[in-house]
C-alpha positions, -999 to 999 in steps of 0.1 A, spaced: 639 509 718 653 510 685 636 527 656 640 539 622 625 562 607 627 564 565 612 596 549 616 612 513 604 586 488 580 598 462 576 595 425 600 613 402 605 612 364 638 595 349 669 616 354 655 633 386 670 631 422 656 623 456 673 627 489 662 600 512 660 605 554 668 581 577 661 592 614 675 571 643 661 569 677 681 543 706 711 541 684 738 563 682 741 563 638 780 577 649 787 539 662 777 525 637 782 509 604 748 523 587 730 519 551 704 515 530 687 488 511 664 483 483 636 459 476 616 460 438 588 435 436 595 396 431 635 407 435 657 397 467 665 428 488 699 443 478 726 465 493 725 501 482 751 522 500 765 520 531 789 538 555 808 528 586 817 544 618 851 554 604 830 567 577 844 549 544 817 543 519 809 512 494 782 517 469 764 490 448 778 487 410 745 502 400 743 533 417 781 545 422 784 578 405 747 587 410 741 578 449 757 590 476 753 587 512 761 608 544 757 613 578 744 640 604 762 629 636 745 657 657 709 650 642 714 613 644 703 608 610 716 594 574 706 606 540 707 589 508 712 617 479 700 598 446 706 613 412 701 607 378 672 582 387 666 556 362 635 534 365 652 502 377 657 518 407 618 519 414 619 494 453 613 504 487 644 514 499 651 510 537 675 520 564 698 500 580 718 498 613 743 472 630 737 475 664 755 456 690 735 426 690 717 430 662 706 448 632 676 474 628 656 481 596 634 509 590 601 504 580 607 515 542 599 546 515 587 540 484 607 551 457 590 550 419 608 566 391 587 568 361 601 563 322 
């Protein structure tokens, strides 16, 4: 069984940071192409940052330069470091796997960034 595992969301004031968790169980993160995505009420879910198994990065426009994501092969787990918040980048962000058949989605962490 394959599960996500999101943790680190919270409220934080514009210009602040947050570092976002994303524990795997049943999938081995160093296989495979991982990431996040975001989700802000009545809007479509978007790609935030993602990172493959050769580990080259792509970013959205909107956060390259204040996101950045890595991974801890030995704990199985992928962070999202997010500075310089802004308040459009208040959604529930959720991590993201390709596994071999499918893909896996975490069940989400809120992320609110006040003015």
């Amino acid at each position: 069984q394959v599960q996500l595992v999101e943790s680190g969301g919270g409220l934080v004031q514009a210009g602040g940071s947050l570092r976002l968790s994303c524990a795997a169980s049943g999938i081995i993160f160093s296989r495979s192409d991982m990431g996040w995505y975001r989700q802000a009420p009545g809007k479509q879910r978007e790609l935030v940052a993602m990172i493959t198994s050769r580990g080259y990065t792509n970013y959205s426009d909107s956060v390259k330069g204040r996101f950045t994501i890595s991974t801890d092969n030995a704990k199985n787990t992928v962070y999202l470091q997010m500075n310089s918040l802004k308040p459009e980048d208040t959604a529930v962000y959720y991590c993201y796997a390709q596994g071999v058949l499918r893909n896996y989605w975490g069940q989400g962490t809120q992320v609110t960034v006040s003015s």
